[in-house]
Each structure stands twice: as structure tokens, then as C-alpha cells.
mmCIF file of the N, C-alpha and C atoms, coordinates in Angstrom:
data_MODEL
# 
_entry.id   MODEL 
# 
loop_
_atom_site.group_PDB 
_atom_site.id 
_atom_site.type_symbol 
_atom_site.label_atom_id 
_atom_site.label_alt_id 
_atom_site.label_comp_id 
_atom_site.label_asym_id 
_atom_site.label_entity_id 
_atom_site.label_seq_id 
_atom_site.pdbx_PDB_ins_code 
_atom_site.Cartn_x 
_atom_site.Cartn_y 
_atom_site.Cartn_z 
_atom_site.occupancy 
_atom_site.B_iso_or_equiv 
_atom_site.pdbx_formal_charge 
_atom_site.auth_seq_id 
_atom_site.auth_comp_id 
_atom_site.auth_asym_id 
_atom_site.auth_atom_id 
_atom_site.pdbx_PDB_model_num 
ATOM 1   N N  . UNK A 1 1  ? -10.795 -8.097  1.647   1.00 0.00 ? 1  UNK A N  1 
ATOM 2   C CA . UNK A 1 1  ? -9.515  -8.629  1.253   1.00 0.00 ? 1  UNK A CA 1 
ATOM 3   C C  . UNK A 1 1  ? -9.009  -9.500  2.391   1.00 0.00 ? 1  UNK A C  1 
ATOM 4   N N  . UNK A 1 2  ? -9.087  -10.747 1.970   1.00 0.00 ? 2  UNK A N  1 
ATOM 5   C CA . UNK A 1 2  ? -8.760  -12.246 2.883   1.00 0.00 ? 2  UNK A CA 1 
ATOM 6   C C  . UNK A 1 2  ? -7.070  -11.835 3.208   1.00 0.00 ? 2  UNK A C  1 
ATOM 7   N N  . UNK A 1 3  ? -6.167  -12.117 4.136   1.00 0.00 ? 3  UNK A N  1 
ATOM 8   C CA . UNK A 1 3  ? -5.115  -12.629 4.060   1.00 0.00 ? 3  UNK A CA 1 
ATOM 9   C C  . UNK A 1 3  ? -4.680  -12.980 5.519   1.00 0.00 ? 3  UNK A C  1 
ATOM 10  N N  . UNK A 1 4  ? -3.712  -14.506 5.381   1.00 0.00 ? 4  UNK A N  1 
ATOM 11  C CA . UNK A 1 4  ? -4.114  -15.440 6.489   1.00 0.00 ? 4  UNK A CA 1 
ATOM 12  C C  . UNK A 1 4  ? -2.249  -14.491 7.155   1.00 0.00 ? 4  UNK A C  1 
ATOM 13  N N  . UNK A 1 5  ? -2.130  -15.197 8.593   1.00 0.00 ? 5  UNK A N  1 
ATOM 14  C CA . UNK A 1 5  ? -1.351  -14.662 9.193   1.00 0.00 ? 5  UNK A CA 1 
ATOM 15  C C  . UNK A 1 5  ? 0.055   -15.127 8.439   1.00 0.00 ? 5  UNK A C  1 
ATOM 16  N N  . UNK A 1 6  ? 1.071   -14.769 8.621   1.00 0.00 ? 6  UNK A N  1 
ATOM 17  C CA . UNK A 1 6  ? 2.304   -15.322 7.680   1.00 0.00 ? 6  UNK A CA 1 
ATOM 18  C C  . UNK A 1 6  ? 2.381   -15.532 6.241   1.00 0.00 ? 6  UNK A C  1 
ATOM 19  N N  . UNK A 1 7  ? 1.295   -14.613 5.759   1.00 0.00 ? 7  UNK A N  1 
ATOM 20  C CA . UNK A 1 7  ? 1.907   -14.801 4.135   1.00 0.00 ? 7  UNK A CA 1 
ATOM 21  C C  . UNK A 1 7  ? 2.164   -13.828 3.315   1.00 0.00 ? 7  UNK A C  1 
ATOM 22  N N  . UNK A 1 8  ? 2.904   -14.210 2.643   1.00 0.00 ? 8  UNK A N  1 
ATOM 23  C CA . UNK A 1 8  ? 4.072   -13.211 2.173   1.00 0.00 ? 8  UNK A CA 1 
ATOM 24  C C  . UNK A 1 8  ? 3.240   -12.531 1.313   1.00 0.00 ? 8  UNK A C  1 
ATOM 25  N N  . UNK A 1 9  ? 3.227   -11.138 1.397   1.00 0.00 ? 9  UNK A N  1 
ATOM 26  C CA . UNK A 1 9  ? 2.599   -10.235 0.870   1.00 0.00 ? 9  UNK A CA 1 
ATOM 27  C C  . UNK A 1 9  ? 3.297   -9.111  0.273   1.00 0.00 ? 9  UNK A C  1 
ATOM 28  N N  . UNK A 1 10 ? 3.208   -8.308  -0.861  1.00 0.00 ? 10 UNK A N  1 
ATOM 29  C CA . UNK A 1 10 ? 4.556   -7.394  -1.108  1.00 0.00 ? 10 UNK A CA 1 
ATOM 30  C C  . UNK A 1 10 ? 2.858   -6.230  -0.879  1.00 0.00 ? 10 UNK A C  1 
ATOM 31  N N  . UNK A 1 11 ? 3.503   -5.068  -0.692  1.00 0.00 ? 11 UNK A N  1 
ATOM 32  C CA . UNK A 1 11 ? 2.755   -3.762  -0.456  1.00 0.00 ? 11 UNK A CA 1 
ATOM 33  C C  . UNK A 1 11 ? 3.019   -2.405  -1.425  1.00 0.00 ? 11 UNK A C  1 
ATOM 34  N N  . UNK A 1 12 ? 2.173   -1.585  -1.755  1.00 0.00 ? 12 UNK A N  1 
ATOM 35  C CA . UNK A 1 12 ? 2.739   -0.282  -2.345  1.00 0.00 ? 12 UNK A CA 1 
ATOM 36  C C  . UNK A 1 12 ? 3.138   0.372   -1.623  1.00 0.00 ? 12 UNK A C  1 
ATOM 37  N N  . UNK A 1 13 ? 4.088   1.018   -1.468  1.00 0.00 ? 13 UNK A N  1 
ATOM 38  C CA . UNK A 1 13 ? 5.032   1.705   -0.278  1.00 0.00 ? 13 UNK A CA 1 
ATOM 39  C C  . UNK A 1 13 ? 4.196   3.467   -0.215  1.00 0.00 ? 13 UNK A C  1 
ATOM 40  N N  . UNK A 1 14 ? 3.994   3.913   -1.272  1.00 0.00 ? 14 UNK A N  1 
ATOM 41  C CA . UNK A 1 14 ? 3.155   5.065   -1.385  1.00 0.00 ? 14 UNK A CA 1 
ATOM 42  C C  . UNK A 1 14 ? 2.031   4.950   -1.295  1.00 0.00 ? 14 UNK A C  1 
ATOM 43  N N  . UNK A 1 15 ? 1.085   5.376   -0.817  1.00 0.00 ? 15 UNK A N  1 
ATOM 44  C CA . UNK A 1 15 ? -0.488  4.888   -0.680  1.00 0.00 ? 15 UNK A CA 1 
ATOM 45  C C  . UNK A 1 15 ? -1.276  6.539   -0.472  1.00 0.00 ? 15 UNK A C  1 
ATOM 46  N N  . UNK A 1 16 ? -2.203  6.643   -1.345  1.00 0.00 ? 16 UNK A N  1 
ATOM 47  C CA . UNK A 1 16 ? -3.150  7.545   -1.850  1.00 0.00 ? 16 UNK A CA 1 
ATOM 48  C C  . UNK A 1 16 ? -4.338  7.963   -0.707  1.00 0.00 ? 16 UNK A C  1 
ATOM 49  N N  . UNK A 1 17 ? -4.541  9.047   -0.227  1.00 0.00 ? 17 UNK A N  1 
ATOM 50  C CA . UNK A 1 17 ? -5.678  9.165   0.673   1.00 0.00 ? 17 UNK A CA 1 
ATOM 51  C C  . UNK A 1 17 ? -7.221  9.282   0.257   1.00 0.00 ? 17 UNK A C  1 
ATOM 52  N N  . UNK A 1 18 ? -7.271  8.849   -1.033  1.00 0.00 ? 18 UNK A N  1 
ATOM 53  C CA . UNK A 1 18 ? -8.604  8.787   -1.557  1.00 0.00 ? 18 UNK A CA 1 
ATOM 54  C C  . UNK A 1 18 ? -9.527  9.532   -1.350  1.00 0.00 ? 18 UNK A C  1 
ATOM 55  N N  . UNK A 1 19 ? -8.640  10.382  -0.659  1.00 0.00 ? 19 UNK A N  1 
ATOM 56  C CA . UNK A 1 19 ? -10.361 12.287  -0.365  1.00 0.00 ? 19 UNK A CA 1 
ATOM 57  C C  . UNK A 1 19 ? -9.698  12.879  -1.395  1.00 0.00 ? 19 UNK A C  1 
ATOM 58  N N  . UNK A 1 20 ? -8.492  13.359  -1.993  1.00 0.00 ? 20 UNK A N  1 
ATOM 59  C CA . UNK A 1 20 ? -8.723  14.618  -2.578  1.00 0.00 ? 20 UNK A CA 1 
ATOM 60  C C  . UNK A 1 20 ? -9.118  14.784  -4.102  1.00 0.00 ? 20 UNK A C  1 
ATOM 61  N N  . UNK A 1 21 ? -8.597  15.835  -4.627  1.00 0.00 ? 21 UNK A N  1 
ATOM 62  C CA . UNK A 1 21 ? -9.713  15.936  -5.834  1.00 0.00 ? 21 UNK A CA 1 
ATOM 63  C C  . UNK A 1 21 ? -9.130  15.152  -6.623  1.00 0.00 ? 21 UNK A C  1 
ATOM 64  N N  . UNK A 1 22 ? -7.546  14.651  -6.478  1.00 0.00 ? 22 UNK A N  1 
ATOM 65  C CA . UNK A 1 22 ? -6.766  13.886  -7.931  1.00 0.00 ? 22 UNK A CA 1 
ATOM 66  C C  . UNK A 1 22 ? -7.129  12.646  -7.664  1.00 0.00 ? 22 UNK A C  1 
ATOM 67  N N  . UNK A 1 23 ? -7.257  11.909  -6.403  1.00 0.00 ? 23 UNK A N  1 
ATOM 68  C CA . UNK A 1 23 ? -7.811  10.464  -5.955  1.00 0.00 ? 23 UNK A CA 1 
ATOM 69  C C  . UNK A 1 23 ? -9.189  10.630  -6.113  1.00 0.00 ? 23 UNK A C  1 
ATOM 70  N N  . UNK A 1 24 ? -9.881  11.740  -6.168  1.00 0.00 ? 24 UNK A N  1 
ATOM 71  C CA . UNK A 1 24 ? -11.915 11.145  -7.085  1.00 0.00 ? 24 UNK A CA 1 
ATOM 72  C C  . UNK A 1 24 ? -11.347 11.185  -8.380  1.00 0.00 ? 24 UNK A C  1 
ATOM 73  N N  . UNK A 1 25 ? -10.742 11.570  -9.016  1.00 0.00 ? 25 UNK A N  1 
ATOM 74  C CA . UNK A 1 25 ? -10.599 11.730  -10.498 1.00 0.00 ? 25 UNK A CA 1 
ATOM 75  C C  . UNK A 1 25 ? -9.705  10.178  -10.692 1.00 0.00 ? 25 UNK A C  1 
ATOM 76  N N  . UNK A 1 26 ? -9.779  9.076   -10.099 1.00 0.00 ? 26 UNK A N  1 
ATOM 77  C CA . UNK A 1 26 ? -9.158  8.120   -10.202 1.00 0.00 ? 26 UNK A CA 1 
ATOM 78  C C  . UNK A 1 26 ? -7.405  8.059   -10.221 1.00 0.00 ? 26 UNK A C  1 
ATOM 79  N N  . UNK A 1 27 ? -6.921  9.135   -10.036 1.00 0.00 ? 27 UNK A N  1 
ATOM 80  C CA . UNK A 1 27 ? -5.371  10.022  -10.379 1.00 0.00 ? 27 UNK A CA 1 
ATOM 81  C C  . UNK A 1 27 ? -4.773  9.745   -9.091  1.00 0.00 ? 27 UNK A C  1 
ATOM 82  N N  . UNK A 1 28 ? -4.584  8.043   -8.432  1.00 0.00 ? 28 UNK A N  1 
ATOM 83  C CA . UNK A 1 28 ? -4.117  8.609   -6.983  1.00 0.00 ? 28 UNK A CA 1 
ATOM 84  C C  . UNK A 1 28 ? -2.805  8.546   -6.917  1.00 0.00 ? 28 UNK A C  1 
ATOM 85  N N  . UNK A 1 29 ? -1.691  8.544   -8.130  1.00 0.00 ? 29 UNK A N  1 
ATOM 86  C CA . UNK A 1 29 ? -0.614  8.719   -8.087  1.00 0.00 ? 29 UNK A CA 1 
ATOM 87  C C  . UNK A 1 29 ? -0.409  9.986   -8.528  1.00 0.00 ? 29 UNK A C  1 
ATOM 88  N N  . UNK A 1 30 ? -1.717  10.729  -8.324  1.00 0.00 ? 30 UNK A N  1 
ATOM 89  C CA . UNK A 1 30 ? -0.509  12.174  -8.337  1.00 0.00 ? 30 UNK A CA 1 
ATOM 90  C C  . UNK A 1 30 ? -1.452  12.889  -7.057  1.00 0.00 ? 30 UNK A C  1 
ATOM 91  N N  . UNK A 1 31 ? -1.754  12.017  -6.442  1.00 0.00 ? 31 UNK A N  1 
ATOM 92  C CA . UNK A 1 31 ? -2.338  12.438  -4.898  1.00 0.00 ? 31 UNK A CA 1 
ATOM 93  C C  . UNK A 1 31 ? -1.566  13.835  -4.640  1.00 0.00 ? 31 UNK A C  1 
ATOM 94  N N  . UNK A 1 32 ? -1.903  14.834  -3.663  1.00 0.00 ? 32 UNK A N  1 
ATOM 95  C CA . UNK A 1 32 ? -1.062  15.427  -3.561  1.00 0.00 ? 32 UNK A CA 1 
ATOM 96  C C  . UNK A 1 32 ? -0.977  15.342  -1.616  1.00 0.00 ? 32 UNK A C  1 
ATOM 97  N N  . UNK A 1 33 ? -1.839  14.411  -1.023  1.00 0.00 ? 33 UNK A N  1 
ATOM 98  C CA . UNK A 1 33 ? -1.913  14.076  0.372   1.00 0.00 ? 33 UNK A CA 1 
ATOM 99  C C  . UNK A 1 33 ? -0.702  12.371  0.192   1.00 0.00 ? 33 UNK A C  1 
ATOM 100 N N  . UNK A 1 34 ? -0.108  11.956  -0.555  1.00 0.00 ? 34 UNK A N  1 
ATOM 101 C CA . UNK A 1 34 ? 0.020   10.766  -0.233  1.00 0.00 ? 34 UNK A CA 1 
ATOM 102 C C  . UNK A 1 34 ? 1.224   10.403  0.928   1.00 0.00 ? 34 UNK A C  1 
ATOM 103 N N  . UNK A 1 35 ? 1.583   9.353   1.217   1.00 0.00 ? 35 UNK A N  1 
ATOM 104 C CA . UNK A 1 35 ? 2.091   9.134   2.325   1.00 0.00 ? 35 UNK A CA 1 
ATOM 105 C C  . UNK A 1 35 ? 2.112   7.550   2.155   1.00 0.00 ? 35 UNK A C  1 
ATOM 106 N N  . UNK A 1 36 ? 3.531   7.330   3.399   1.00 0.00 ? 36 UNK A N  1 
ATOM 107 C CA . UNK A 1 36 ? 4.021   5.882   3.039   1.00 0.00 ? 36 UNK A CA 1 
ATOM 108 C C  . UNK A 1 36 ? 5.465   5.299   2.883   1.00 0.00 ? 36 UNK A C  1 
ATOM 109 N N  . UNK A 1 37 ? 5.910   6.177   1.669   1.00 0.00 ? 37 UNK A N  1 
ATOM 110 C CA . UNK A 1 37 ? 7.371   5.728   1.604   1.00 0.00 ? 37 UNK A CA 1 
ATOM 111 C C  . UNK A 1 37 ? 8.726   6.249   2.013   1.00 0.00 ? 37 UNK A C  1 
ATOM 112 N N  . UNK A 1 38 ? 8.258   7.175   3.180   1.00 0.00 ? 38 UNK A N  1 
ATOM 113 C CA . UNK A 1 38 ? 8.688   8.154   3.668   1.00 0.00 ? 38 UNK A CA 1 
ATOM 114 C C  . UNK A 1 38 ? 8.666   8.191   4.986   1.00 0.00 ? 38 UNK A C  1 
ATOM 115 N N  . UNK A 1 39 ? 8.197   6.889   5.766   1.00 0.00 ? 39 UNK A N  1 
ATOM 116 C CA . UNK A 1 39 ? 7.690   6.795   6.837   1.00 0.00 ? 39 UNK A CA 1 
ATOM 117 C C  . UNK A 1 39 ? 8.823   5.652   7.481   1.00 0.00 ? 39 UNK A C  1 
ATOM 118 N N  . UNK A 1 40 ? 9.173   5.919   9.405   1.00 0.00 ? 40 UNK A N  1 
ATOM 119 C CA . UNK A 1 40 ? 10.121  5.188   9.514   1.00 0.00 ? 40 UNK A CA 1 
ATOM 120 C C  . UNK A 1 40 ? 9.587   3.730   9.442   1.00 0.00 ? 40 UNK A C  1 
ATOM 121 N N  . UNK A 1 41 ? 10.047  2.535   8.796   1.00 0.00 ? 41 UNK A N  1 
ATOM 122 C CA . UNK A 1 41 ? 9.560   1.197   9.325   1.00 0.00 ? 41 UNK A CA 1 
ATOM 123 C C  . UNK A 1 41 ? 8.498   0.842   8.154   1.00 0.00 ? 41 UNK A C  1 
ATOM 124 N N  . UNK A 1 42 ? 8.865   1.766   7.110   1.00 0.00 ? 42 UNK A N  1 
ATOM 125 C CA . UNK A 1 42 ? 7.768   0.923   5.961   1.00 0.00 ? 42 UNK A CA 1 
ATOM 126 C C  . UNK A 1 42 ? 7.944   0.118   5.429   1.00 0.00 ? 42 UNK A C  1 
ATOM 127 N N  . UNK A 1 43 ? 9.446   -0.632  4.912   1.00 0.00 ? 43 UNK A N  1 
ATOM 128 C CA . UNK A 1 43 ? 9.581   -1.376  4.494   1.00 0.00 ? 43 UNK A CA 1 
ATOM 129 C C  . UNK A 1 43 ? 10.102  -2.775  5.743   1.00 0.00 ? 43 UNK A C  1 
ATOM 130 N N  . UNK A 1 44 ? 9.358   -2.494  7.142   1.00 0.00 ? 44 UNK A N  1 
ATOM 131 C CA . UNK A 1 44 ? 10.122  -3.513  7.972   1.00 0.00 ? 44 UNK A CA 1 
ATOM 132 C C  . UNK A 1 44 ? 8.584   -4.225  8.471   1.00 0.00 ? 44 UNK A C  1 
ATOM 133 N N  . UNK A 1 45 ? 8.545   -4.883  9.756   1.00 0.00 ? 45 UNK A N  1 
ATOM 134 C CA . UNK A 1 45 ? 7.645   -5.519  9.916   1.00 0.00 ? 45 UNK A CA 1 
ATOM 135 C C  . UNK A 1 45 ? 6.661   -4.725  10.666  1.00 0.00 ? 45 UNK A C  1 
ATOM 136 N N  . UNK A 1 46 ? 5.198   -3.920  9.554   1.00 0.00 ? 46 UNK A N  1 
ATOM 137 C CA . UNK A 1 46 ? 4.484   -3.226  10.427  1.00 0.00 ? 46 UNK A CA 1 
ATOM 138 C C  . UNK A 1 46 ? 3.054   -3.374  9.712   1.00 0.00 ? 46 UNK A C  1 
ATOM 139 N N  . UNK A 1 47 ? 2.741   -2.638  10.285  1.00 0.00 ? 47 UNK A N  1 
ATOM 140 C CA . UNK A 1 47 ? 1.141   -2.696  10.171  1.00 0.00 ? 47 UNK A CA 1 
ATOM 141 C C  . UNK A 1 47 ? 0.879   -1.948  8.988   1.00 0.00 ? 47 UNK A C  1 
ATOM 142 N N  . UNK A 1 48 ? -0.126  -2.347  8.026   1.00 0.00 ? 48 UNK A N  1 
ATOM 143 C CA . UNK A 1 48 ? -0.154  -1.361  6.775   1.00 0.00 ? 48 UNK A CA 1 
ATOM 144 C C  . UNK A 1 48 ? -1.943  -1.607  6.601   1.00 0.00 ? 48 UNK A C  1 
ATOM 145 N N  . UNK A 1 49 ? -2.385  -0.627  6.296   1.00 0.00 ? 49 UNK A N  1 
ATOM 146 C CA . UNK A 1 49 ? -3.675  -0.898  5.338   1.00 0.00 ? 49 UNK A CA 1 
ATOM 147 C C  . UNK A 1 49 ? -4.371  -2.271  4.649   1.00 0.00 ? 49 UNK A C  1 
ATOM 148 N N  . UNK A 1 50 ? -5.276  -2.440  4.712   1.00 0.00 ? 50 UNK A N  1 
ATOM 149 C CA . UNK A 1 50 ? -6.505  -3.395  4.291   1.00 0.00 ? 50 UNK A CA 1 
ATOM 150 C C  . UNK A 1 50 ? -5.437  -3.395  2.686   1.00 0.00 ? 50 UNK A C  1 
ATOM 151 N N  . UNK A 1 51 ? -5.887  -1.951  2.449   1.00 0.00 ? 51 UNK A N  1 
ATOM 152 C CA . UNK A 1 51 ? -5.756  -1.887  0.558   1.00 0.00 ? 51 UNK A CA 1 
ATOM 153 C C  . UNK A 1 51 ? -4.576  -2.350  -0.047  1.00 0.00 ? 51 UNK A C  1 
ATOM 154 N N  . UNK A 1 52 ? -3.365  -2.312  1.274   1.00 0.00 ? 52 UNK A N  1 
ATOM 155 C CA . UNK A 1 52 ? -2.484  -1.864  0.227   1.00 0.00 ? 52 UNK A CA 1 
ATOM 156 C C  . UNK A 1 52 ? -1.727  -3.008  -0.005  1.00 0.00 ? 52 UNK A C  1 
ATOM 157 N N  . UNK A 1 53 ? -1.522  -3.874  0.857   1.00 0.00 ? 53 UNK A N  1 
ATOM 158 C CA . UNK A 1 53 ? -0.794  -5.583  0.363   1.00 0.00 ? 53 UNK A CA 1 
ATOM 159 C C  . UNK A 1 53 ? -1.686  -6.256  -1.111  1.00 0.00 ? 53 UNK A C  1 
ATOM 160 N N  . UNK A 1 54 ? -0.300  -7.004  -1.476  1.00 0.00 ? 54 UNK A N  1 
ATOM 161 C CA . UNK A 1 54 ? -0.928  -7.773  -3.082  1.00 0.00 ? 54 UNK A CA 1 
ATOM 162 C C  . UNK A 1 54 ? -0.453  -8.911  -2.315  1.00 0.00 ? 54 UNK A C  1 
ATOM 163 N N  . UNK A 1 55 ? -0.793  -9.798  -2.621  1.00 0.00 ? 55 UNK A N  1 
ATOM 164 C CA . UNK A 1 55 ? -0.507  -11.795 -2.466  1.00 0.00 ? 55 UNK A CA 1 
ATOM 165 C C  . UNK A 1 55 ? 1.114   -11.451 -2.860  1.00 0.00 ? 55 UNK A C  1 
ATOM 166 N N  . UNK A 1 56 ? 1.794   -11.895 -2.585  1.00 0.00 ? 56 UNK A N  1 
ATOM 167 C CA . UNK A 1 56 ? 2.943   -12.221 -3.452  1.00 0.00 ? 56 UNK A CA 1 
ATOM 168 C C  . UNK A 1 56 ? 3.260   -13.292 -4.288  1.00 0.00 ? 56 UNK A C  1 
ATOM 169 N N  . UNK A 1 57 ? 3.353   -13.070 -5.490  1.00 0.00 ? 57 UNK A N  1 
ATOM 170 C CA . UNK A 1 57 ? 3.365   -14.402 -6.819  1.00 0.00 ? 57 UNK A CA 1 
ATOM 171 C C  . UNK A 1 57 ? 4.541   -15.392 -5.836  1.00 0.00 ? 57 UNK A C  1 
ATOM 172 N N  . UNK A 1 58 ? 3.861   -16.453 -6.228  1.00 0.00 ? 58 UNK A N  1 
ATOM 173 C CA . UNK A 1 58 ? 4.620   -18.115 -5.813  1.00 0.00 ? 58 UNK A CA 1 
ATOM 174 C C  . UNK A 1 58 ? 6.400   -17.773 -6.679  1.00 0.00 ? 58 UNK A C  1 
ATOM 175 N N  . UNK A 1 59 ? 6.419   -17.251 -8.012  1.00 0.00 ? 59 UNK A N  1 
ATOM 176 C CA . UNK A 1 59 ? 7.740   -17.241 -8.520  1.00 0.00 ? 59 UNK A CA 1 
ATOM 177 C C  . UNK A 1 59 ? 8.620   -15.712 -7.694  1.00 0.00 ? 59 UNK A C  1 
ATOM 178 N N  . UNK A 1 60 ? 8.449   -15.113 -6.945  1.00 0.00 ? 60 UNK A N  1 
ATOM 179 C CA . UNK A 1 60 ? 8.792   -14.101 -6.217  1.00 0.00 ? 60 UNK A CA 1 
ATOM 180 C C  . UNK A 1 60 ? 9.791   -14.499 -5.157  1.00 0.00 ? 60 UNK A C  1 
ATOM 181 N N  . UNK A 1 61 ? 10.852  -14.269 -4.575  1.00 0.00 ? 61 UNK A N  1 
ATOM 182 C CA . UNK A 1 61 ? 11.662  -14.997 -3.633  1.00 0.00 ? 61 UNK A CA 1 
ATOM 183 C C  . UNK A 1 61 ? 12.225  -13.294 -2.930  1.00 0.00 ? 61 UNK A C  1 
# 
């Protein structure tokens, strides 16, 4: 997953640890390890996961 420095990216604020048994069963919203939106500075300027940024659509402001 490409993304160049400065571009606007929106993120899932909850993010799935992909070991347990509900994340193999493809179920990672009912993770029961998850973590993220609960954390100080998640929604400010920080470091997040490979996975978890999307592009942000051009009509998005």
C-alpha cells in the first residue's frame, strides 16, 4: 500500500489484531483484542498502520 508524504488519508480509528479466533473467521469487528479508538492522539497527527489509512475521495473536505 503506496502512499506519498502529505496526502490526505482518512483511517479506521478501531483496528483488528488479526490473531484471534473472530479476525480468522474474517469477523474483525467483533475482534475481541481490538484497539485504536481509545488511544491518546488517534485522531491527531500520528503514526498508524500500513492497513489502516484509505486515500481520501477528492469530494471529501
Amino acid at each position: 500500500m503506496d502512499r506519498a508524504v502529505g496526502q490526505r488519508v482518512v483511517i479506521e480509528p478501531n483496528y483488528a489484531c488479526l490473531d484471534c479466533p473472530e479476525c480468522a473467521r474474517g469477523l474483525t469487528s467483533a475482534c475481541t483484542k481490538r484497539s485504536g479508538g481509545d488511544e491518546w492522539g488517534t485522531l491527531g497527527e500520528v503514526l498508524h498502520l500500513a492497513r489502516i489509512p484509505y486515500e481520501q475521495p477528492t469530494s471529501a473536505t
